[in-house]
C-alpha positions as CSV (number, residue, x, y, z in Angstrom):
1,X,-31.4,-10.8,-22.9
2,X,-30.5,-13.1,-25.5
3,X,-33.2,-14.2,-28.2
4,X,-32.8,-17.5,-29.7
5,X,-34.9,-19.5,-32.8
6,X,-34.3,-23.1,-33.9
7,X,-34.6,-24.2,-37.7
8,X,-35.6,-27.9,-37.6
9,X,-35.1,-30.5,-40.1
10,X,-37.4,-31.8,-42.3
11,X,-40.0,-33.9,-41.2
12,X,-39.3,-38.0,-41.2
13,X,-35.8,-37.3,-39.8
14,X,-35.5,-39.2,-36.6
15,X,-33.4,-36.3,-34.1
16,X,-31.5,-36.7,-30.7
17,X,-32.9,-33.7,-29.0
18,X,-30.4,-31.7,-27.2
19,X,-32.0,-28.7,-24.7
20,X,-29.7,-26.2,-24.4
21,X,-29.5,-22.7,-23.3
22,X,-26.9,-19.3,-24.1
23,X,-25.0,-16.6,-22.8
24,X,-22.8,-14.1,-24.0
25,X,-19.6,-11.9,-22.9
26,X,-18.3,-8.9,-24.3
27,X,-14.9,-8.0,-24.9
28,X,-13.1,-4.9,-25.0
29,X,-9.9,-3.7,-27.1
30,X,-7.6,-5.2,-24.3
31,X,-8.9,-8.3,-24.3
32,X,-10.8,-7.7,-21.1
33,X,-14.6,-9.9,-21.0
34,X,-17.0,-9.7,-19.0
35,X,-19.4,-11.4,-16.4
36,X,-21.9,-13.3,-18.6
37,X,-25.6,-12.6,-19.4
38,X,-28.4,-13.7,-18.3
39,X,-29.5,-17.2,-19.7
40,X,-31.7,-17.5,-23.0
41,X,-34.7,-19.1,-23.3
42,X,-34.8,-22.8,-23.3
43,X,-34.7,-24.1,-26.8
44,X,-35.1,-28.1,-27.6
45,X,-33.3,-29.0,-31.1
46,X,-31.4,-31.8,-32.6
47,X,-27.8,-32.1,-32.9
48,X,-27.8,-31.0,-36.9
49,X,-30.5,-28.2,-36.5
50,X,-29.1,-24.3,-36.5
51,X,-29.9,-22.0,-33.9
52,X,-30.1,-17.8,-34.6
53,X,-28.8,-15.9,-31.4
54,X,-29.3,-12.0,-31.1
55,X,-28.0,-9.9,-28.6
56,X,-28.6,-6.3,-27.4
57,X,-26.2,-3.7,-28.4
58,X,-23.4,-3.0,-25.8
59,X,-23.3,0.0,-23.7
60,X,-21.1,2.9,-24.9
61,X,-18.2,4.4,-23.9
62,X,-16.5,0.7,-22.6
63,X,-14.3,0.2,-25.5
64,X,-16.4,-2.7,-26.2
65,X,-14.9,-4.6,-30.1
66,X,-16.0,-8.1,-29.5
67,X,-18.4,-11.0,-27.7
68,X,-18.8,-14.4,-27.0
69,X,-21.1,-16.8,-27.5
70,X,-21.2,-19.6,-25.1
71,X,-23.7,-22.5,-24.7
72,X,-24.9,-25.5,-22.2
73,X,-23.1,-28.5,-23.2
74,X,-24.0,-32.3,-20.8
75,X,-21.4,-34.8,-20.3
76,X,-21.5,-37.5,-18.4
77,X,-20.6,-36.0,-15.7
78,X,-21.2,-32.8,-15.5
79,X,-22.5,-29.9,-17.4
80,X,-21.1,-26.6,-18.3
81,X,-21.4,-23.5,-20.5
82,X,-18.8,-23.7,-23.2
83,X,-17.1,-21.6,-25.7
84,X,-19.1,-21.6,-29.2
85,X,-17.1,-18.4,-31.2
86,X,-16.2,-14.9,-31.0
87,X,-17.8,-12.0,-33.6
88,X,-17.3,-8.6,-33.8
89,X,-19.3,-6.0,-31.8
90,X,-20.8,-5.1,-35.4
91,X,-22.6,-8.3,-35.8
92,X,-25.5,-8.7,-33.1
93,X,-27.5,-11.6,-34.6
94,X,-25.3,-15.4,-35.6
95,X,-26.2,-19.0,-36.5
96,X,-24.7,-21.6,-34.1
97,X,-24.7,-24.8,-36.4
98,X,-21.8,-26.5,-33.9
99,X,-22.3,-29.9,-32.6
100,X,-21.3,-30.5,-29.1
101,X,-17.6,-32.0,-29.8
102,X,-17.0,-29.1,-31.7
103,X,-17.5,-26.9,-28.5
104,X,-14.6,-25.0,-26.8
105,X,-13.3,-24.0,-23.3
106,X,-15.8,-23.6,-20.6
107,X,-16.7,-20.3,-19.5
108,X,-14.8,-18.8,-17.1
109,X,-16.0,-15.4,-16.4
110,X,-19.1,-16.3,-13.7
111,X,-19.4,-14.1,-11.2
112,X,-16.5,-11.6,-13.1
113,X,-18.3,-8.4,-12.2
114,X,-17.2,-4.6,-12.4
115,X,-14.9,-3.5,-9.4
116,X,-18.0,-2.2,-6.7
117,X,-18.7,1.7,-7.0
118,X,-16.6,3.6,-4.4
119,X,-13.7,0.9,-4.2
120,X,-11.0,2.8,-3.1
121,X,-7.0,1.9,-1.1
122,X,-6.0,0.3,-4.4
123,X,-3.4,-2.2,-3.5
124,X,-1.3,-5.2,-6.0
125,X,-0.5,-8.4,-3.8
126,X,1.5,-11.2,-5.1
127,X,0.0,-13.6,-7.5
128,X,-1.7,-10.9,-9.9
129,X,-4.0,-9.9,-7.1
130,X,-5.5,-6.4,-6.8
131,X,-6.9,-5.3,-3.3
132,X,-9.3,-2.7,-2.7
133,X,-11.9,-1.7,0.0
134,X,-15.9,-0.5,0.3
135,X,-16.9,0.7,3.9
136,X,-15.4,-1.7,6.0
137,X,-15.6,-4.4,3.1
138,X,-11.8,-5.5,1.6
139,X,-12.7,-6.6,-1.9
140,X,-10.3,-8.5,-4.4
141,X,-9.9,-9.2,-7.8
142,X,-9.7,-12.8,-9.8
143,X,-5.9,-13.3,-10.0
144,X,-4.6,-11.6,-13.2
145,X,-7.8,-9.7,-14.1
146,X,-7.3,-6.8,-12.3
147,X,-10.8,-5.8,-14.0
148,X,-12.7,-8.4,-12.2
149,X,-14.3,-8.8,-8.5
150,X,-16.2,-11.6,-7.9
151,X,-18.6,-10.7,-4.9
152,X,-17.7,-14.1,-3.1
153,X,-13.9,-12.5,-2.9
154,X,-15.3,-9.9,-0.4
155,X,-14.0,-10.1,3.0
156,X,-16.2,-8.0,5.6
157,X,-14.5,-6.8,8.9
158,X,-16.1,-5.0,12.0
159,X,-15.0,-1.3,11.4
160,X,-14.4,0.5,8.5
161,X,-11.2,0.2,6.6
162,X,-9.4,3.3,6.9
163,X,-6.5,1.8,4.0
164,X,-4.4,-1.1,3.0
165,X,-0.7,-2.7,3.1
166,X,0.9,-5.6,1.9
167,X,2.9,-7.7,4.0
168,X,4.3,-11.0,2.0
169,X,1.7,-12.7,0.3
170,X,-1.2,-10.7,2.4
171,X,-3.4,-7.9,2.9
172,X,-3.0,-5.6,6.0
173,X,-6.3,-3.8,6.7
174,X,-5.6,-0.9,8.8
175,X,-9.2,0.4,10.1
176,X,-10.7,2.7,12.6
177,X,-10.8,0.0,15.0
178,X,-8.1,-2.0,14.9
179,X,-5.7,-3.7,12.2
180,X,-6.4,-7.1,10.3
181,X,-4.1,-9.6,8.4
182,X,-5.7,-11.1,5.5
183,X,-4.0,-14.4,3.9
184,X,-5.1,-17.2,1.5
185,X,-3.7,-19.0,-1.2
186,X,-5.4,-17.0,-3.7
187,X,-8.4,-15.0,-3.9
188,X,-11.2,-16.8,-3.3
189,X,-9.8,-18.0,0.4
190,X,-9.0,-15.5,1.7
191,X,-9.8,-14.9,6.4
192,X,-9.3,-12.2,8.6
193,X,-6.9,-12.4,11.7
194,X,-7.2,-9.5,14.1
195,X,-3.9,-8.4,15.0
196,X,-3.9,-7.5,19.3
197,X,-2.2,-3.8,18.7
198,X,-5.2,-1.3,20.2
199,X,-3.8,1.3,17.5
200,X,-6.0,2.8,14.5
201,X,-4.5,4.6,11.4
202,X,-5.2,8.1,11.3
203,X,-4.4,8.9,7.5
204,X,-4.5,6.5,4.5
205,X,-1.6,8.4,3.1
206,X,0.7,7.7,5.4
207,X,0.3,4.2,5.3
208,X,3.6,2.5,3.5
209,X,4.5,-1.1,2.5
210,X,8.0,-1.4,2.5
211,X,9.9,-5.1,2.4
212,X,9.8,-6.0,6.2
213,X,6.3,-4.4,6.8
214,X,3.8,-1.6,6.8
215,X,4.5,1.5,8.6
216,X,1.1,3.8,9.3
217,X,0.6,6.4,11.7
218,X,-1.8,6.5,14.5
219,X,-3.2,9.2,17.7
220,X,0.2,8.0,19.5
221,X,3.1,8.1,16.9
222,X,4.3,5.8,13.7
223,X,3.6,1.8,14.1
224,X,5.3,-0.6,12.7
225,X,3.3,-4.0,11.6
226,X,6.1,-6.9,10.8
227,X,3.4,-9.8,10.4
228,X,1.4,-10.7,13.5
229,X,2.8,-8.0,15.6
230,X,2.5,-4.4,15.7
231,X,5.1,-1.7,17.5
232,X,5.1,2.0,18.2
233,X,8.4,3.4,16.4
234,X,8.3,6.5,18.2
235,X,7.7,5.8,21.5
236,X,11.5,6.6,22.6
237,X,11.1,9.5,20.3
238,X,8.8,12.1,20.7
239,X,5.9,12.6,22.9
240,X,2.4,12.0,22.6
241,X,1.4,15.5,22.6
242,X,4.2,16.9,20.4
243,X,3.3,14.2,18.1
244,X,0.1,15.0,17.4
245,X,1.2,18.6,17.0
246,X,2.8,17.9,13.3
247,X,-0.3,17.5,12.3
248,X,-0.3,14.1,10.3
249,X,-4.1,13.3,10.6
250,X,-4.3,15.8,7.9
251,X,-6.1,14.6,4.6
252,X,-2.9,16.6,2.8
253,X,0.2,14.7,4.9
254,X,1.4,11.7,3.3
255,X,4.2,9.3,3.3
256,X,6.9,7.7,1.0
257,X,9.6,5.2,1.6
258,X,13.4,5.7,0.1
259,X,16.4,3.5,0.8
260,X,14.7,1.9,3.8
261,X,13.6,5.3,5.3
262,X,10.0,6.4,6.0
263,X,9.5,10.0,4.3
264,X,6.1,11.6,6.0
265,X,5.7,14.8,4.7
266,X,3.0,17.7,6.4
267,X,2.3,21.3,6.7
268,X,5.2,21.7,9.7
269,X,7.5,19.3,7.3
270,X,9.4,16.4,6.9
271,X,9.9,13.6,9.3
272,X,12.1,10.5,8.4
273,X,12.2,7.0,10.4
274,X,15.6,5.0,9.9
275,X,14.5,1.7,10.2
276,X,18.0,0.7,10.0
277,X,19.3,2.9,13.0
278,X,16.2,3.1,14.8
279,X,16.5,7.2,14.8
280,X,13.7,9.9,13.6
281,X,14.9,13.0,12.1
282,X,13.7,16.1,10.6
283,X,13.8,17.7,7.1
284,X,13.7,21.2,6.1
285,X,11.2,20.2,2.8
286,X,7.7,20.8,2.9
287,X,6.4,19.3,-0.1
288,X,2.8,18.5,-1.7
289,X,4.1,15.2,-3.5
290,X,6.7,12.8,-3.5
291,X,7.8,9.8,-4.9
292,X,10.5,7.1,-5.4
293,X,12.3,6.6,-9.2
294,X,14.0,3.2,-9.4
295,X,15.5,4.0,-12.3
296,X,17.5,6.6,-11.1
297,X,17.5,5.7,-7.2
298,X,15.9,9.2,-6.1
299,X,13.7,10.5,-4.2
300,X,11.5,13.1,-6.0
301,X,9.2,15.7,-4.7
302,X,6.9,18.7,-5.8
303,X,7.8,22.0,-4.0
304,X,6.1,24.3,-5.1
305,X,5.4,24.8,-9.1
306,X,8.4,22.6,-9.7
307,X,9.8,19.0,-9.2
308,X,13.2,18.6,-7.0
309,X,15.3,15.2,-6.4
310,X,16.5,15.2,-2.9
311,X,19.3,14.5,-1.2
312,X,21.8,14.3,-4.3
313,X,23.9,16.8,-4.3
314,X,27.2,16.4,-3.7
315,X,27.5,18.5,-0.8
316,X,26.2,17.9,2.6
317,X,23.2,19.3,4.6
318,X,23.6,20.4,8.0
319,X,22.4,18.0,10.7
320,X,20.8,18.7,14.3
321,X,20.4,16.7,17.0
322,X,18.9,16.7,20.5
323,X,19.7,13.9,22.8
324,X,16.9,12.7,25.4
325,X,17.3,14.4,28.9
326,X,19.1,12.5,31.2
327,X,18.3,12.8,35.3
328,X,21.4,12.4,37.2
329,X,20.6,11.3,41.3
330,X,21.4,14.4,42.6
331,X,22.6,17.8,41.4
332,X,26.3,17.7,40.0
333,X,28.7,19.4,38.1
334,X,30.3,19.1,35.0
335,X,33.8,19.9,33.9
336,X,34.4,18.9,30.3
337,X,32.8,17.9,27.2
338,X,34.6,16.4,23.9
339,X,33.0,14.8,20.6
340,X,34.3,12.4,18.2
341,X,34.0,13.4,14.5
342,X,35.9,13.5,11.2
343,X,35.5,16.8,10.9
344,X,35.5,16.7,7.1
345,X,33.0,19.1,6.0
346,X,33.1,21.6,9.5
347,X,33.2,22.3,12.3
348,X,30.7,20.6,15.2
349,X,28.8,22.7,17.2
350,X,27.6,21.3,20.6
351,X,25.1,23.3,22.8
352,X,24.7,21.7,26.6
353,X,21.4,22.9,29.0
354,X,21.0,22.2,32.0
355,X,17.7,21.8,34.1
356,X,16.6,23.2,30.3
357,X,18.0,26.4,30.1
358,X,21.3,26.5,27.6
359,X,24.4,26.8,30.0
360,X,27.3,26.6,26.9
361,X,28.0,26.3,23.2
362,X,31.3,25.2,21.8
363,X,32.5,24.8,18.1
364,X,34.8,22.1,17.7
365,X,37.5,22.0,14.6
366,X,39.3,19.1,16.6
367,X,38.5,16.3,19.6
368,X,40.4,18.5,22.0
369,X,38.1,18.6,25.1
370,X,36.6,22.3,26.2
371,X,36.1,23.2,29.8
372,X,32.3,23.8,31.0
373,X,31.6,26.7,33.4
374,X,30.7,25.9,36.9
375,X,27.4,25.1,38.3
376,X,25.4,22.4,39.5
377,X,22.4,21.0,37.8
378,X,20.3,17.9,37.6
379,X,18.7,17.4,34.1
380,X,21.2,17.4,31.1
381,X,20.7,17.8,27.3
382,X,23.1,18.4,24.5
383,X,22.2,19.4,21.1
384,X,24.3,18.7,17.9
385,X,24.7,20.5,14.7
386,X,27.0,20.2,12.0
387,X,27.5,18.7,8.2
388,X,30.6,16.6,9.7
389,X,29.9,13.2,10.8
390,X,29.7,13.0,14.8
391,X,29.8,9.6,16.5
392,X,30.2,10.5,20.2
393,X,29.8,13.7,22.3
394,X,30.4,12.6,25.8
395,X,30.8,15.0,28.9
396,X,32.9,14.5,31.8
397,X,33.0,15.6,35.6
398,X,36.8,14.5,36.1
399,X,39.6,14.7,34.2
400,X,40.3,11.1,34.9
401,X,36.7,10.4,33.3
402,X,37.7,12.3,30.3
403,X,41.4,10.4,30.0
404,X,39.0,6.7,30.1
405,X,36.9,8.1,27.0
């Protein structure tokens, strides 16, 4: 509370009384102030008297060097609180002799208060905005004060807010419920728009904003969120049940992006999502942490007690694939299989199954087509593996089908 006195002029003067009131601010080292205090006590004086302000001491532990003295100030338009001088935390009792021409800028810090306890999903939008979220409240900051959250910036939504992406110049709320675009030309006008999806994210780690969208995962695979739309990645992929088998729900599984691929890292591994090509692969890292450094364009993980970068040596990994089973119309056989590769760091190795049971295996050095063994079957799968580059593997049940490859 501030505590005010007025020293009048000697009697016989005529005055101009001018009622004002006061507030205060503090400031830290960083040039951070605060909301402002409550208003003082009403005090009537004339434009030449000299008023003594005192204010309590500030709490510890904030860093706290400086405050503000501010004071009412009417125009003829309008009134506001404006700037009267700055003092060192050391000095808790002034004289304000200024006359009202003589004030400064207005206050600007109403309503500035501390970010609300339990903010968590810490997010930076566009335009010096910071995003965070309480419950199933999305709270953000005064543009370029990252230390201050007005209350009338708070954006309440129907479920609670599980985390947050950025897409553009907005805020995507990813809750328990449902997802939520948030857009406004800055701050203080920011609305909700509930984005038609029926999917909820299942782990605030996993959720990634890359520069076409936020990927998240959710009970039926990895989504995809591109603006007003939403799409499951890895529908074509994986099933639901094998999905949820990796375990990615898990408070400990997280995500990371790296040259336009999704990293999600868990207790049974790492998955990666091509955006690019559309493909979902698997990794051979289990890892507690990762991250991206731009300076050096790598992608850095803790393994254990020690810090790795992936995927720079100069040698290449070995690669499996499994193709989707294909149903022919009726049980047939198949005579040869080929692939198309550059063979430059090995061999291919290609295993076929039929109706799921593994019917052949070949290791190819060249594209020279290999003869199948007989038998008729109607489901068909071939898995790839190799550190060469393969861009075809393509089975025949002529010769004359294998001449048209």
């Amino acid at each position: 509370m501030l505590n005010s006195t007025e020293k009048r002029m000697p009697d016989g003067v005529d005055r101009l009384v001018d009622s004002r009131v006061y507030r205060a601010t503090y400031v830290t080292d960083w040039g951070e102030e605060s909301a402002p205090s409550d208003v003082s006590v009403l005090v009537n004086v004339d434009q030449n008297d000299t008023v003594t302000i005192s204010i309590p001491a500030p709490p510890a532990g904030r860093n706290i060097t400086k405050w503000r003295l501010y004071r009412s100030n009417t125009g003829t338009a309008s009134a506001a609180y404006q700037f009267v001088a700055e003092y060192d935390i050391g000095t808790l009792s002034v004289t304000d002799s200024k006359k009202g021409e003589q004030l400064g800028d207005v206050l600007k810090t109403e309503g500035w208060f501390e970010p609300p306890a339990g903010l968590a999903g810490l997010v930076a939008v566009p335009n010096g905005i910071m995003a965070g979220f309480v419950g199933n409240t999305v709270c953000f900051s005064d543009p370029y004060h990252p230390y201050a959250w007005p209350i009338e910036f708070q954006v309440t939504l129907p479920y609670p807010v599980v985390g947050l992406g950025v897409i553009g110049q907005g805020v995507l709320a990813l809750t328990r419920g449902g997802v939520y675009l948030l857009t406004g030309a800055d701050s203080s006008q920011m609305t909700a728009q509930e984005i038609d999806s029926g999917q909820a994210c299942v782990n605030p780690r996993t959720i990634v904003s890359m520069d076409a969208g936020v990927i998240f995962a959710t009970p039926d695979g990895l989504c995809f969120c591109e603006g007003t739309s939403v799409r499951l990645l890895t529908e074509q992929h994986i099933t639901r049940e094998d999905w949820r088998a990796l375990g990615l729900s898990d408070p400990a599984a997280f995500a990371v992006e790296h040259e336009g691929c999704y990293f999600i890292f868990s207790a049974t591994g790492c998955w990666v999502f091509d955006l690019a090509s559309n493909q979902l692969m698997n990794v051979g890292v289990i890892a507690t942490a990762a991250w991206t450094d731009k300076v050096t364009d790598t992608l850095c993980a803790a393994v254990g007690n020690r810090i790795h970068g992936l995927f720079i040596g100069a040698g290449k990994r070995t690669g499996k694939w499994r193709s989707k089973l294909a149903t022919l119309p009726a049980q047939a056989p198949l005579a040869w299989i080929t692939v198309a590769s550059n063979f430059e760091a090995g061999p291919v190795t290609v295993r076929w199954f039929g109706d799921g049971v593994l019917r052949y295996t070949a290791t190819f050095t060249s594209i020279e087509p290999q003869r199948l063994p007989p038998g008729r079957w109607l489901e068909h799968q071939v898995e790839v593996e190799s550190q060469s580059r393969v861009t075809l593997v393509f089975l025949a049940s002529s010769t004359r089908e294998l001449q048209a490859v």
